[in-house]
TORPA-4810 file (N, C-alpha, C, O; in nm, 3 decimals):
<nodes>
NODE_1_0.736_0.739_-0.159_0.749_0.764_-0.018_0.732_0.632_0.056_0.624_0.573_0.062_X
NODE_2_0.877_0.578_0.125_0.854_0.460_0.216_0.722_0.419_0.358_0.628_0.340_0.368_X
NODE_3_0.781_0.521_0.445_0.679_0.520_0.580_0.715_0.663_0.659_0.739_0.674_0.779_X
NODE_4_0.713_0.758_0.571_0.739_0.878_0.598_0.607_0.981_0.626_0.493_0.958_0.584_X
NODE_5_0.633_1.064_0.681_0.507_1.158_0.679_0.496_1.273_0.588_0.568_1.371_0.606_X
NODE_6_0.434_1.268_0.514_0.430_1.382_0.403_0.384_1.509_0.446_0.285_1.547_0.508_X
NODE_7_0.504_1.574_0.385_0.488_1.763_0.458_0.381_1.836_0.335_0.281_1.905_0.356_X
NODE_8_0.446_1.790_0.189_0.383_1.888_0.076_0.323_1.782_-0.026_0.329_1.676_0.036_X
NODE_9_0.276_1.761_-0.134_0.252_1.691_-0.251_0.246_1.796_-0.392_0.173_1.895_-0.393_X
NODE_10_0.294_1.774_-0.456_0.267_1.859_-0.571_0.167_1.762_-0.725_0.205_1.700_-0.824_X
NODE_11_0.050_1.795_-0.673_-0.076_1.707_-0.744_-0.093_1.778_-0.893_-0.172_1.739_-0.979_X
NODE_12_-0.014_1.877_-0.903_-0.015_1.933_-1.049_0.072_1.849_-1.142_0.036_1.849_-1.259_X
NODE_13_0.167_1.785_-1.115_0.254_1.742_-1.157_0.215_1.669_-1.261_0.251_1.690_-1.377_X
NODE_14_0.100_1.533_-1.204_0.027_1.471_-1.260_-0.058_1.504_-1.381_-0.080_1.433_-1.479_X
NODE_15_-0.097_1.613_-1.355_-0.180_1.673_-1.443_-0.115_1.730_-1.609_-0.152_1.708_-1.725_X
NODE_16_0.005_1.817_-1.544_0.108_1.899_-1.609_0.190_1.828_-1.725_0.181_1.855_-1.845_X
NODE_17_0.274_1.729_-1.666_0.376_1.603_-1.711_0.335_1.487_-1.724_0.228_1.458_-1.671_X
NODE_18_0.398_1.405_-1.784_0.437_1.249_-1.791_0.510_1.243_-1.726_0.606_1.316_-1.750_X
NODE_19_0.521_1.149_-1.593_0.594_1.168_-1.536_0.659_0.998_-1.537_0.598_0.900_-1.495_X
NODE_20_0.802_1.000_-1.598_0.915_0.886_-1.606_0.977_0.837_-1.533_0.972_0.714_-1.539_X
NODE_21_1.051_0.884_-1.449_1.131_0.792_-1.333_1.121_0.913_-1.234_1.108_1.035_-1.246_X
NODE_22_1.132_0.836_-1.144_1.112_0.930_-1.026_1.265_0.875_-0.915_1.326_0.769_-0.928_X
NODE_23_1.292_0.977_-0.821_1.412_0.989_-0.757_1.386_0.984_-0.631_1.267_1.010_-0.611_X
NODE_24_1.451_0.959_-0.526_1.418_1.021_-0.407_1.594_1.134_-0.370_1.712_1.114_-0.401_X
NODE_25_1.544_1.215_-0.313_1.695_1.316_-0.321_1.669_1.391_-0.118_1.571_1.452_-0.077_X
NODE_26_1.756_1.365_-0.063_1.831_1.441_0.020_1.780_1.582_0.032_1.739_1.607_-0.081_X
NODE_27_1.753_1.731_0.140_1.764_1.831_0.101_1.861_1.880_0.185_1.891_1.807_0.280_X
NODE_28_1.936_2.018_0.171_2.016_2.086_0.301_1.970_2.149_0.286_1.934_2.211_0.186_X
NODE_29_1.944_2.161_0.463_1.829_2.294_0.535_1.936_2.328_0.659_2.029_2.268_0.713_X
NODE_30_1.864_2.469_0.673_1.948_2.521_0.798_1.832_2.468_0.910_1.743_2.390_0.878_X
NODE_31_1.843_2.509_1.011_1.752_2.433_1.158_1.652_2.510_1.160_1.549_2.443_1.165_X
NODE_32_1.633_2.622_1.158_1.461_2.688_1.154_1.382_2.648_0.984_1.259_2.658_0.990_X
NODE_33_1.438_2.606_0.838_1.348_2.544_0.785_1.300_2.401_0.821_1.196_2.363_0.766_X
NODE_34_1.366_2.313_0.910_1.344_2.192_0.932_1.253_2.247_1.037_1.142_2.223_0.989_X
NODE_35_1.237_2.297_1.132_1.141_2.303_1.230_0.977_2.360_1.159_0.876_2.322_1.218_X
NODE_36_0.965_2.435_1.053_0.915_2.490_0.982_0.819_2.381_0.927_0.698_2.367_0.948_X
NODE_37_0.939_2.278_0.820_0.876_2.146_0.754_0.819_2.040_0.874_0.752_1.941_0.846_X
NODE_38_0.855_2.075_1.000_0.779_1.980_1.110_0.642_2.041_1.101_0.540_1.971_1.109_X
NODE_39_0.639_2.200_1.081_0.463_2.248_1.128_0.394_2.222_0.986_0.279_2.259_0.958_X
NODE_40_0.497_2.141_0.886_0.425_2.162_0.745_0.393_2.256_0.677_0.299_2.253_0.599_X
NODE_41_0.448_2.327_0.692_0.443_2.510_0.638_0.552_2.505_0.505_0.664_2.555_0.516_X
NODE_42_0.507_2.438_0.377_0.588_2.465_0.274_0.517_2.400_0.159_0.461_2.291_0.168_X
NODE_43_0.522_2.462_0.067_0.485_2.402_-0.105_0.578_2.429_-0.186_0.665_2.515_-0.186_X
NODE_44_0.540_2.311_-0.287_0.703_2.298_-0.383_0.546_2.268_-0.504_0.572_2.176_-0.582_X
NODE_45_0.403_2.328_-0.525_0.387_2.367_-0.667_0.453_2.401_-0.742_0.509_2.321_-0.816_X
NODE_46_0.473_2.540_-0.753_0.566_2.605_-0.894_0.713_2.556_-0.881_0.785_2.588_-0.976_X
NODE_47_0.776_2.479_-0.773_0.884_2.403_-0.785_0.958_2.316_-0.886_0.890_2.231_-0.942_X
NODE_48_1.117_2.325_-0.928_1.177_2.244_-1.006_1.294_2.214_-0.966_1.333_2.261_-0.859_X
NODE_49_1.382_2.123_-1.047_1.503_2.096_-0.992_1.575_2.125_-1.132_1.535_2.094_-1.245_X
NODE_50_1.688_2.190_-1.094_1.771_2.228_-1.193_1.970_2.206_-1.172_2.040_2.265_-1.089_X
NODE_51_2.010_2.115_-1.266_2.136_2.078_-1.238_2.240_2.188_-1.287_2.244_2.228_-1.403_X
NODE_52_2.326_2.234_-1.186_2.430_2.369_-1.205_2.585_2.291_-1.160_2.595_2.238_-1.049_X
NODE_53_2.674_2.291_-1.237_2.768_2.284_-1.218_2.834_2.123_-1.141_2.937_2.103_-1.077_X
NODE_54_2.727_2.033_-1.181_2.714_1.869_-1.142_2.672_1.858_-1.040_2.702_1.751_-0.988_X
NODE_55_2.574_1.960_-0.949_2.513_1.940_-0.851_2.328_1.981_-0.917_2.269_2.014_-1.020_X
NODE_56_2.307_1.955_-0.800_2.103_1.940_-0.826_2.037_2.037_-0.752_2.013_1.967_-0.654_X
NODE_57_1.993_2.138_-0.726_1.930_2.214_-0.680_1.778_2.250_-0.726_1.747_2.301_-0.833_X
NODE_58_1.701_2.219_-0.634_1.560_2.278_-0.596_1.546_2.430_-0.556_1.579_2.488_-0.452_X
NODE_59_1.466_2.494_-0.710_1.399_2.593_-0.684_1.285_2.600_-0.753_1.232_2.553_-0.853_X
NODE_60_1.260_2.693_-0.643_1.097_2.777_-0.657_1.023_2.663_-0.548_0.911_2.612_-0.556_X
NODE_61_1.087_2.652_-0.486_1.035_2.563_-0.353_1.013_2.706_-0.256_1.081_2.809_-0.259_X
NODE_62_0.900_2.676_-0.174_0.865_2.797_-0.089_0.850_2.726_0.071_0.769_2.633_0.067_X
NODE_63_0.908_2.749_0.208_0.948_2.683_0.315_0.892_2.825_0.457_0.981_2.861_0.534_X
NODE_64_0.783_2.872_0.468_0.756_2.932_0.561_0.843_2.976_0.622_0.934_2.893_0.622_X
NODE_65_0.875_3.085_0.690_0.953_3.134_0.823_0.966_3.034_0.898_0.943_2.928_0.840_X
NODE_66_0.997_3.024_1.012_0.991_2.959_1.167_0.927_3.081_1.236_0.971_3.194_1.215_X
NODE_67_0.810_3.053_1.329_0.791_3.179_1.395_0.835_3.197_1.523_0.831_3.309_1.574_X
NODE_68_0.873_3.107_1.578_0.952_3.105_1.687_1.112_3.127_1.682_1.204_3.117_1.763_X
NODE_69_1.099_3.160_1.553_1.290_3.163_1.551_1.281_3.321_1.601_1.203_3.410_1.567_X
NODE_70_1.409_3.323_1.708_1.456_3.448_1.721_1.499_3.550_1.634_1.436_3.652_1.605_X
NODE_71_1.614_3.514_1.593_1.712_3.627_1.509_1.745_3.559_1.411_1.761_3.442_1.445_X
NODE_72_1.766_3.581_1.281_1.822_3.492_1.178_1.755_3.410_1.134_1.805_3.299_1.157_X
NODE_73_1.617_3.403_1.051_1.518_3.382_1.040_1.564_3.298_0.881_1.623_3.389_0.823_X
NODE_74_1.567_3.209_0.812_1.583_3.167_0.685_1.509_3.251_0.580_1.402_3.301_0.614_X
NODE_75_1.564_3.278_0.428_1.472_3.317_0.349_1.377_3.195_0.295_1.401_3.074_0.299_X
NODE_76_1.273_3.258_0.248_1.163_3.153_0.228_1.188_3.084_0.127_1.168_2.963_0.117_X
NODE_77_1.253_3.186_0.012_1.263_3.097_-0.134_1.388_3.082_-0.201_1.414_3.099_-0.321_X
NODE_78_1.463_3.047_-0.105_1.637_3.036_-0.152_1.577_2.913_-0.233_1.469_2.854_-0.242_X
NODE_79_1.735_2.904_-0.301_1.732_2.764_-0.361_1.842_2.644_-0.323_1.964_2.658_-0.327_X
NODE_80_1.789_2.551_-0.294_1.859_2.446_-0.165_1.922_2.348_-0.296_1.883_2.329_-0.411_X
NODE_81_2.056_2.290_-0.203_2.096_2.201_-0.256_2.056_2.088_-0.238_2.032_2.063_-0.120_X
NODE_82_2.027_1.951_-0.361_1.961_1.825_-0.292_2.093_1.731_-0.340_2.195_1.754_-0.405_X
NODE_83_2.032_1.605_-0.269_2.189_1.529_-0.238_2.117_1.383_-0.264_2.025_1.315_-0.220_X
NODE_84_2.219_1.379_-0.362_2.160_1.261_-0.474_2.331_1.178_-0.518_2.432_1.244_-0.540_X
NODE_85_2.327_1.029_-0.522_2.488_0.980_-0.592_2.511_1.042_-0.709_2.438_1.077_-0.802_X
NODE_86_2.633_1.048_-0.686_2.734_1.098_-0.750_2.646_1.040_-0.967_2.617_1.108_-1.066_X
NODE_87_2.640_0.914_-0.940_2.583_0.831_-1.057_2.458_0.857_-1.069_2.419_0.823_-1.181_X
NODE_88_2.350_0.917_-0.985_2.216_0.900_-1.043_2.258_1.094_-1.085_2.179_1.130_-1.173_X
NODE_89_2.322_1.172_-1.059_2.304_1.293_-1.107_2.370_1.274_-1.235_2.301_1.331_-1.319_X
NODE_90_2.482_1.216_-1.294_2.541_1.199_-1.394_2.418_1.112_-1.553_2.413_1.114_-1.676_X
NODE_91_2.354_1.056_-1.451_2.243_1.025_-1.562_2.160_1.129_-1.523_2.063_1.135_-1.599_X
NODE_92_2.158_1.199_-1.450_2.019_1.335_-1.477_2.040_1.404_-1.543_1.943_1.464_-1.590_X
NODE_93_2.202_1.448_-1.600_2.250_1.529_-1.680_2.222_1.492_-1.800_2.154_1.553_-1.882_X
NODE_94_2.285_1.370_-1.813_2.255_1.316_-1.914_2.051_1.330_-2.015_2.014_1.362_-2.128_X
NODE_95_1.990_1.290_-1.903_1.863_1.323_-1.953_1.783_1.419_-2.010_1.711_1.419_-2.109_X
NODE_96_1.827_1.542_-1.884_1.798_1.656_-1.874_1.846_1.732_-2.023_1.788_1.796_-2.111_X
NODE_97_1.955_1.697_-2.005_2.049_1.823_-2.140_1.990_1.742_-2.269_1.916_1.800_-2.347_X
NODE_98_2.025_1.607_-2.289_2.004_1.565_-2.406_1.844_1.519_-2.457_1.787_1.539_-2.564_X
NODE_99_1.814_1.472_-2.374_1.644_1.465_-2.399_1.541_1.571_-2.381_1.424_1.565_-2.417_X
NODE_100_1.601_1.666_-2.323_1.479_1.778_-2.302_1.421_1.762_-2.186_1.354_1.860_-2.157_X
NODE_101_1.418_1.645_-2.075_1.321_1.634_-1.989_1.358_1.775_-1.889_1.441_1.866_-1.885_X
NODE_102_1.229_1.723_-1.810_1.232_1.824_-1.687_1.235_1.758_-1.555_1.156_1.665_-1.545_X
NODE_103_1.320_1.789_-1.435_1.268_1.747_-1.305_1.244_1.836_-1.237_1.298_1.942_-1.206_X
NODE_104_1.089_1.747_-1.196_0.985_1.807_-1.091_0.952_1.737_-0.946_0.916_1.620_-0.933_X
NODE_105_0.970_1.829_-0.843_0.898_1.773_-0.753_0.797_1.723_-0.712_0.722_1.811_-0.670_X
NODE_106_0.740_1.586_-0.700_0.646_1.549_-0.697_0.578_1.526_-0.519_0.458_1.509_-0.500_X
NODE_107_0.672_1.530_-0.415_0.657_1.495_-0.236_0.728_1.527_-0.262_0.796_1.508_-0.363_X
NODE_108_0.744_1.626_-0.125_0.825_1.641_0.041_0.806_1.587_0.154_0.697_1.604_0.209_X
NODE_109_0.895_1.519_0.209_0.811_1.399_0.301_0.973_1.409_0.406_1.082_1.461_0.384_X
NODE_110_0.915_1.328_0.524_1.031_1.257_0.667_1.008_1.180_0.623_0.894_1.149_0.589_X
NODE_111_1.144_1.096_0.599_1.200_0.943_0.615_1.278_0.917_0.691_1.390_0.928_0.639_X
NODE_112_1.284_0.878_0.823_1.358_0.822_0.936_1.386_0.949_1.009_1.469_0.945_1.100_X
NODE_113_1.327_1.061_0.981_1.339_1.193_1.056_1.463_1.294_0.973_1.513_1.396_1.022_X
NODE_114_1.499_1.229_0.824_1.553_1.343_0.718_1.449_1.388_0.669_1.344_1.326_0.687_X
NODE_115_1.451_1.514_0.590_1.361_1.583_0.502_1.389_1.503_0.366_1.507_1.473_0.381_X
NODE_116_1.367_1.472_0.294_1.347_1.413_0.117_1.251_1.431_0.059_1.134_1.436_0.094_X
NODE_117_1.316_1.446_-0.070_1.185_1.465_-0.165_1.205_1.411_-0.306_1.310_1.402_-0.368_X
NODE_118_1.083_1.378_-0.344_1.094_1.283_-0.419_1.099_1.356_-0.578_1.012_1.441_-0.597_X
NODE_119_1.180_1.332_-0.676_1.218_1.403_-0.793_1.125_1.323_-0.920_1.120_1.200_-0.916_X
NODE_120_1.067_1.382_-1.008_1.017_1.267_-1.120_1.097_1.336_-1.208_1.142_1.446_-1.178_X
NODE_121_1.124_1.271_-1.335_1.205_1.285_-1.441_1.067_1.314_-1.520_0.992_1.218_-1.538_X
NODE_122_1.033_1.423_-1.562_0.914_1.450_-1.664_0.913_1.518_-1.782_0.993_1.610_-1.797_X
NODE_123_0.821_1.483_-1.886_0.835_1.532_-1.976_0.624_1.564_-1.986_0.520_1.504_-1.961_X
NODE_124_0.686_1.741_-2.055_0.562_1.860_-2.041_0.437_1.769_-2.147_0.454_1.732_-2.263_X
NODE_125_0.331_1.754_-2.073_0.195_1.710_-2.149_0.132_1.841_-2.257_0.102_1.953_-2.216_X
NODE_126_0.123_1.799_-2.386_0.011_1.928_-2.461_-0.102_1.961_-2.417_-0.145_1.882_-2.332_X
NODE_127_-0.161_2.037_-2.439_-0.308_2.052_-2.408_-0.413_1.949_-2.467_-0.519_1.929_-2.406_X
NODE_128_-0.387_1.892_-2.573_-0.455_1.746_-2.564_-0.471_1.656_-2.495_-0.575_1.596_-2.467_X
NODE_129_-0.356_1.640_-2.461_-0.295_1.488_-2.372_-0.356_1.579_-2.268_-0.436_1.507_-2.208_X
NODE_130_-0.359_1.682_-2.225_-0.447_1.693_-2.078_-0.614_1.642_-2.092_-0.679_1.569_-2.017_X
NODE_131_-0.655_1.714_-2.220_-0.795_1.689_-2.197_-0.835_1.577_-2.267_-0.953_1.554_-2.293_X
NODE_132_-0.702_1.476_-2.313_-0.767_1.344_-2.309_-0.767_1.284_-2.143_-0.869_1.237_-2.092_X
NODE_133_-0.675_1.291_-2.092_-0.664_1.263_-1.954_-0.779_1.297_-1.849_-0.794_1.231_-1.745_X
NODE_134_-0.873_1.423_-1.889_-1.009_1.457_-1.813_-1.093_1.357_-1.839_-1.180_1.298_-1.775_X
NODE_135_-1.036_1.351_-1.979_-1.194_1.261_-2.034_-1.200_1.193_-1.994_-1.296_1.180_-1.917_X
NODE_136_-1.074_1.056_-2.013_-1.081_0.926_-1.928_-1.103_0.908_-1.786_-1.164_0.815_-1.734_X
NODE_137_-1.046_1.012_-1.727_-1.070_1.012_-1.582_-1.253_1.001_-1.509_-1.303_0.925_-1.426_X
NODE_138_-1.325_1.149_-1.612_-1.443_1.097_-1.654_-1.520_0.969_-1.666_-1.597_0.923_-1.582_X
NODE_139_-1.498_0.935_-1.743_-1.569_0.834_-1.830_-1.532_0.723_-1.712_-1.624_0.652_-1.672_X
NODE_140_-1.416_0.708_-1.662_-1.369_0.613_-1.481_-1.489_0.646_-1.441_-1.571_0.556_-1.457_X
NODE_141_-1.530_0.746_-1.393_-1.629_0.771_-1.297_-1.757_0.737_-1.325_-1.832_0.691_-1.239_X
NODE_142_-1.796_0.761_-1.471_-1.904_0.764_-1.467_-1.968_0.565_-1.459_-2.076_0.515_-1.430_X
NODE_143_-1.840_0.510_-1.497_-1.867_0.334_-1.493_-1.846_0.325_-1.408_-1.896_0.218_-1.372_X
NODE_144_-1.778_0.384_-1.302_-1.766_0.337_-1.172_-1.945_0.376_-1.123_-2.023_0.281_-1.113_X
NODE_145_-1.975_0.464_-1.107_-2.068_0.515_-1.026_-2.222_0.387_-1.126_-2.323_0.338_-1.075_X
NODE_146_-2.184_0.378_-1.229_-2.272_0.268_-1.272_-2.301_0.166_-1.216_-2.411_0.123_-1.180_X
NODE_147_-2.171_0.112_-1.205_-2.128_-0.023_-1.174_-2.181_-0.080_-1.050_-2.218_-0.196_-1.029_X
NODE_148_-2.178_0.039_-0.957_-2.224_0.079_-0.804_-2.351_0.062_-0.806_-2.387_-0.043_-0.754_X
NODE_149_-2.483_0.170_-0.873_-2.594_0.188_-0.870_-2.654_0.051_-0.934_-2.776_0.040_-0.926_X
NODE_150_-2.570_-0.073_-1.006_-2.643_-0.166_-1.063_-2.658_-0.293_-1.007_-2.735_-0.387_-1.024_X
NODE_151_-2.505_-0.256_-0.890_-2.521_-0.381_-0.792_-2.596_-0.419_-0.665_-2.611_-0.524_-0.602_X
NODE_152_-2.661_-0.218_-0.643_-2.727_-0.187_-0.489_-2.870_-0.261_-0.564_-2.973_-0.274_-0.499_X
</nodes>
């Protein structure tokens, strides 16, 4: 994320995946989800991106109502098209199909007043690799908080 304001973060991601290259992608919204992502009313947790027919689409992204919308209200959990070159989707295919990876949303954010969000190219962590990842995170803390108490 450049100098944008972040609407969502998906902090599982981290946890979940390895996460390899990351994207930034375009979304199309109709005008009551963009007013929606202004009040910040949306999570893209259980969110993914899945390539259909040489395009990229985000689902299981969830985008609040508008409550001020009159008539014609958006559904919450369609699945939106994201808008990415022509060349970086042709290597997502490439990744996706032949390597197994997964793309996940990692931010939803404004950049210059578009909606974007940022894509990681990931591949699924075991349950080891998670709870080696506690540990170390751990064991950070506990030298940190040392390190602290030895210099006061």
């Amino acid at each position: 994320m450049a100098d944008g304001k972040l609407i969502a973060a998906n902090r599982r991601a981290r946890h979940e995946y390895h996460l390899l290259e990351r994207f930034e992608a375009g979304l199309v919204l109709t005008g009551t989800e963009v007013k929606s992502l202004r009040e910040g009313k949306a999570t893209i947790e259980r969110a993914y991106a899945d390539v259909r027919d040489g395009q990229v689409w985000l689902i299981g992204a969830h985008i609040a109502p508008y409550e001020q919308a009159s008539l014609g209200s958006h559904d919450p959990d369609r699945d939106r098209k994201l808008l990415l070159h022509r060349r970086e989707i042709a290597s997502l295919i490439v990744k996706v199909k032949e390597r197994g990876l997964t793309l996940v949303p990692t931010q939803l954010y404004f950049k210059n007043g578009r909606a974007k969000i940022e894509l990681a190219l990931a591949k699924g962590k075991e349950q080891r690799d998670k709870r080696r990842d506690l540990a170390k995170r751990d064991a950070d803390r506990q030298i940190e908080r040392a390190l602290k108490s030895r210099s006061r």
